[in-house]
N, C-alpha and C positions, 0 to 999 in steps of 0.2 A: 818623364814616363814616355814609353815609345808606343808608333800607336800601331794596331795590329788588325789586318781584316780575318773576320772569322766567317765562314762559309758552313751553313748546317742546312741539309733537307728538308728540314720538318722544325718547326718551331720549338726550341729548346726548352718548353714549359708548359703545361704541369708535369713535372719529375713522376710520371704515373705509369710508364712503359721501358721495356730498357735501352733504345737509344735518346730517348729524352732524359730518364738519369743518369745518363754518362755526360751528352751534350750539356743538359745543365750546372753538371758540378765542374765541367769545364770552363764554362761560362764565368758560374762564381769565382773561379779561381783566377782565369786572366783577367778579370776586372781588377783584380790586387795590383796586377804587375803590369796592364800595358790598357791604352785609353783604346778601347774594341771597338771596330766595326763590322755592326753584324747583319748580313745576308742569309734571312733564311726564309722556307715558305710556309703557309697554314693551306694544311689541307683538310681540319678539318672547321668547320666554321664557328662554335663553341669556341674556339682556342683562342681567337680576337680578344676576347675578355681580356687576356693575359697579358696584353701588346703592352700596358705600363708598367707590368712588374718586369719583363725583360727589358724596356728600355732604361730603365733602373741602372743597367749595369753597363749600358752603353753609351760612348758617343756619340756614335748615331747608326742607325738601324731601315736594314730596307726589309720589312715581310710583305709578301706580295701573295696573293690567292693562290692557289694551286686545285682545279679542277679534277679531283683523278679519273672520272669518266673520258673528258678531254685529253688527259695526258696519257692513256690507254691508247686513244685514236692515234697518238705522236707517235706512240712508242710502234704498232703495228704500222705507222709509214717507213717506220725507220727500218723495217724487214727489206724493203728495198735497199739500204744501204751496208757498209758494211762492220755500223757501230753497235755496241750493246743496247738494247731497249732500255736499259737502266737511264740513259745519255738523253736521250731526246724526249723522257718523261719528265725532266727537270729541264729542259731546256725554256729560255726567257727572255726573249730581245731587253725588256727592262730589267731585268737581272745584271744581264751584261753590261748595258749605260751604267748602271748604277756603280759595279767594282769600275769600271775604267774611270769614270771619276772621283770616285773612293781612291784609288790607287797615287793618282792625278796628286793628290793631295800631300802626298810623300810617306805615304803608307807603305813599309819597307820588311815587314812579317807577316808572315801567312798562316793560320789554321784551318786546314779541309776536313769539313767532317762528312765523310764516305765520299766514294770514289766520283759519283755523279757530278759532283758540286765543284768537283775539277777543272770542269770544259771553260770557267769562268774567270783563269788562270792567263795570264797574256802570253804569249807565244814570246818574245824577248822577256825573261824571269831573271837575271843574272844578279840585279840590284835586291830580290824579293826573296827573303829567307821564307821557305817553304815548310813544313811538316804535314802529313796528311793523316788523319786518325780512318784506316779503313775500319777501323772492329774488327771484323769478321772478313775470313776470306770470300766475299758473298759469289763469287765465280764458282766454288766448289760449293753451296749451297743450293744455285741451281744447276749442278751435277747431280745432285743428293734428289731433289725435286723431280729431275728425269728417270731417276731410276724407279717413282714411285705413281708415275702415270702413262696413259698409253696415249697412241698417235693422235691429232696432232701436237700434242702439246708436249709431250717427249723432246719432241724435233726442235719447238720455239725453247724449250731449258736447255736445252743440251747447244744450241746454238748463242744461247744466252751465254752456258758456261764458257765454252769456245773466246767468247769475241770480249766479255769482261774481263778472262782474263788476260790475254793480252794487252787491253786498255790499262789493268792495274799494274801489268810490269812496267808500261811507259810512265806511269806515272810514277811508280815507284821511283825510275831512273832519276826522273825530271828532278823530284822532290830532294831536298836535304835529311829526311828522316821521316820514315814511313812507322807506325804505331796501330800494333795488335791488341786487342783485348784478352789475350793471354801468350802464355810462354807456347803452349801447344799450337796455336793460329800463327806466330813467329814463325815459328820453325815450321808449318807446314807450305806457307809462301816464301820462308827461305830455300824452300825445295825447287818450288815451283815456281821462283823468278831468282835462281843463283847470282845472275849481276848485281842485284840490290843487294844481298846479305847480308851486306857489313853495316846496311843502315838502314836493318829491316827490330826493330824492339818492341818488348812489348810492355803496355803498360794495364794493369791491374784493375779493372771497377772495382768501387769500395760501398758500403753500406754506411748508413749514417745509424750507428749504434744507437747513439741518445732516442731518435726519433723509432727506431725499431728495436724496442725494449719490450722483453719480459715482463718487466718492475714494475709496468703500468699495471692501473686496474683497467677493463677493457670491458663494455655488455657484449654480452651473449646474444648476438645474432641467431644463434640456434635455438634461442629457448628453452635447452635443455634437455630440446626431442632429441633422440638418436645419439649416436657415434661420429663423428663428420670426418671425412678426407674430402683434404680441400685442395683444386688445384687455382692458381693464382694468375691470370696473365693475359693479354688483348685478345678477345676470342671472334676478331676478325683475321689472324696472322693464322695461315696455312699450317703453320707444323703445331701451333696451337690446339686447330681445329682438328688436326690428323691424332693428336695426342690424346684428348678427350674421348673422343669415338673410339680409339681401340678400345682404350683403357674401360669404358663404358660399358661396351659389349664381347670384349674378351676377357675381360679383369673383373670387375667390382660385380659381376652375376655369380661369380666363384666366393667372393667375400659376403656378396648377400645372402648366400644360403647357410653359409654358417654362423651369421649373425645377421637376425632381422631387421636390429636395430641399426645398422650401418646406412649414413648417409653420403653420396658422394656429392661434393659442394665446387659446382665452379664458376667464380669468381672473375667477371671480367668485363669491360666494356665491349658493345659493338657483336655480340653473340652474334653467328651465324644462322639462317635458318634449319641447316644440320645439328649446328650446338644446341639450339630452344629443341628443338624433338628427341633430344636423348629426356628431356624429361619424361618424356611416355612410358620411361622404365621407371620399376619402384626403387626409392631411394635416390635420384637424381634430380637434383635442383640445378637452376642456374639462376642464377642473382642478375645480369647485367650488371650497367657500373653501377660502382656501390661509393658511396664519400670516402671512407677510410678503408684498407686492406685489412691493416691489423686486429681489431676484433677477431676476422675471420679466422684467423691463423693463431691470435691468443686462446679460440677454444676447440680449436682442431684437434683430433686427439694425434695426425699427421699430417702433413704435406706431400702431394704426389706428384712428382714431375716424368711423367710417361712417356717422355721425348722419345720420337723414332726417327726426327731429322733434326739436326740440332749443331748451332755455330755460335761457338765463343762462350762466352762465362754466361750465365743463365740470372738473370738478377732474381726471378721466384725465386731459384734456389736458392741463393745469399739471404733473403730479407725472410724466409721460412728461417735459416740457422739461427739468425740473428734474433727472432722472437725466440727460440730456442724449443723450437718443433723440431721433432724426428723427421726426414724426408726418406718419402721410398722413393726410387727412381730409377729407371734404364739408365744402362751404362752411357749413354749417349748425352744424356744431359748432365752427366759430372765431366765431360773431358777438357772444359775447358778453366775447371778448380784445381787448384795447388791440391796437394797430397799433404794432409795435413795426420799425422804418424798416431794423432791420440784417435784418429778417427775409424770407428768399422761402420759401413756405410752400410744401408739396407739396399743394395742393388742386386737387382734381377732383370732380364732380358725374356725369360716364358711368361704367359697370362699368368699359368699356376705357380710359378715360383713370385712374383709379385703379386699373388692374392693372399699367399702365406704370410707375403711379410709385411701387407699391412695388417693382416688379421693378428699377426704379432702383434705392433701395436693398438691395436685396440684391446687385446687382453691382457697385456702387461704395462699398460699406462706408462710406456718407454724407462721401463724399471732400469733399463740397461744402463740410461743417461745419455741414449745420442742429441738431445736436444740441449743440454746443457755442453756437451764437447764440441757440437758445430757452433752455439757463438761462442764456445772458447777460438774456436779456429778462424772465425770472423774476427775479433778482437784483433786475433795475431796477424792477421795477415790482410786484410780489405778497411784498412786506412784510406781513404779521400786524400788525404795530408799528403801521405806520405808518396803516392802514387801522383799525385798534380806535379808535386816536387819535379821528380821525374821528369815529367812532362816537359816542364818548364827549361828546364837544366836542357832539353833537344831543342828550343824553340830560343835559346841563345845562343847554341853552340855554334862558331860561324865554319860553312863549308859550304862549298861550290857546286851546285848541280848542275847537268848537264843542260844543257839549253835547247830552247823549240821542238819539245816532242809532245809537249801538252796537251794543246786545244782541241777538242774534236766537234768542234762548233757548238755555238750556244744560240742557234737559232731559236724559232719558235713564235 
């Protein structure tokens, strides 16, 4: 068995946000095939718990604290310089000992999970089979971010976008195989860094059916008050927060007057203090974190994903099909789902045309079947198996990258 360092942001466990169940089902899966060593940091301090069911799967494991107040203060030093802030919020003199002696070791495969965790890469790479999983093209993310706030902070995203992405074409170069979380996110950095192209792929997040089952019996969270739409997701994450608030006070005041009984339900750890005062409206709850999702979404009459900025495949929306909820949603938070042909989706882009169509479902108790064709379409196509496969199959393939354009220091 060969051994392989794995480099991840954020502590690859609890599988409860969506780059933790991607990293993690990553994780499970190179345990099968190669003895891991894993690099990654806890930022939030709750997570420690978990430090022995992730070493479970490893060789051996370096998680180190990660301060985000601190690494704010990094990231604005670094406006003096001319690397992304993304760069020098993860930056970690022990971080860095740690891979050069990991490496030291004859550790000869690589997995980057997002582009930050890069810097940690050695500038001579030639012996070290590389892949980088960025997910998301997050350089056009905070493009998307700029166009939705005013000065100064326009100027800090738009310079964000600027300088990561340029960072993600060198590494794209550097790398043996760069890996999207959808075919859309592929093709839109094979635009936007054409040198890499031919070893820009992408690979699929999957849902774990068994575990997000209909078939279960589930209590009712709601008690049986009301109608529920429910939305699902970290409601400390910006386009989270942006999503709820519209949708709060442009949308569901349109669906509460025609039904009183309409609740909106969201569902999430880490609320904002934005997020807690949409309760002030009728019909508006927020849960904070809750131990299981499912209940929530077993008695939801739908799932709303209101996305107005939005990168790569959406796991709310995957693990809503997969209970076999109806989703309303803005075009925005389907672009990064396969087109699956049995599917008519309920999407709308106006407040009023997305108040009709959940008040659809609330009156027709999804008579239509879209909750039963979206986890037909899950079934078919958001396999774990099948997409690790994948994965795997680039993380053996042997080719030669280009050398020393990596490192853009890992001070700190």
């Amino acid at each position: 068995m060969k051994d392989l360092l794995y480099l991840v942001h954020r502590i690859p466990f609890p599988p409860n946000k969506g780059d933790k169940i991607r990293s993690f089902n990553l994780l499970k899966h190179l345990a099968g095939r190669f003895r891991v060593h894993l690099g990654s940091f806890v930022d939030d301090p709750h997570d420690w718990r978990y430090q022995d069911e992730v070493a479970a799967y490893c060789e051996s494991l370096c998680l180190l604290p990660l301060n985000p107040r601190r690494a704010r203060l990094r990231s604005v030093a670094g406006l003096l310089s001319g690397v992304p802030l993304t760069v020098p919020y993860y930056a970690d003199r022990r971080m860095a000992l740690w891979v050069s002696e990991t490496l030291e070791r004859g550790v000869d495969h690589a997995l980057v999970f997002s582009a930050a965790m890069a810097q940690y890469l050695p500038r001579e790479q030639e012996q070290l089979h590389t892949v980088i999983d960025f997910c998301d093209v997050d350089s056009d993310k905070w493009r998307q971010y700029a166009q939705g706030h005013r000065f100064p902070m326009n100027w800090v995203y738009r310079r964000e976008a600027r300088t990561l992405l340029g960072f993600e074409r060198r590494l794209a170069s550097a790398c043996d195989a760069s890996v999207f979380v959808s075919e859309q996110e592929a093709k839109l950095f094979r635009e936007l860094a054409p040198e890499s192209s031919a070893r820009v792929h992408a690979i699929d997040n999957g849902v774990d059916t068994d575990y997000f089952s209909p078939e279960r019996d589930y209590p009712d969270p709601y008690k049986g008050k009301g109608a529920a739409l429910v939305f699902t997701g970290a409601m400390d994450y910006w386009a989270n927060v942006d999503a709820v608030t519209w949708f709060a006070k442009e949308v569901f005041p349109r669906v509460r007057a025609a039904r009183s009984d309409a609740r909106f339900v969201i569902v999430g750890a880490r609320p904002t203090p934005e997020v807690r005062r949409l309760e002030e409206q009728p019909g508006v709850h927020v849960t904070g974190a809750v131990q299981d999702v499912r209940p929530y979404l077993a008695h939801a009459r739908a799932a709303v994903a209101p996305l107005r900025i939005a990168r790569g495949v959406q796991n709310k929306v995957l693990e809503a099909m997969a209970m076999g909820r109806p989703v309303v949603a803005t075009p925005q938070a389907l672009d990064g789902l396969r087109d699956c042909p049995e599917m008519r989706w309920l999407v709308a882009e106006a407040p009023a045309d997305l108040a009709k169509l959940c008040l659809q479902t609330l009156e027709d108790g999804d008579s239509a079947g879209h909750g039963a064709k979206g986890r037909a379409c899950v079934l078919a196509h958001y396999s774990w198996a099948e997409h690790m496969d994948r994965l795997m199959a680039l993380l053996d393939a042997p080719t030669a990258p280009e050398p020393d354009v990596l490192r853009a220091g890992a001070g700190g």
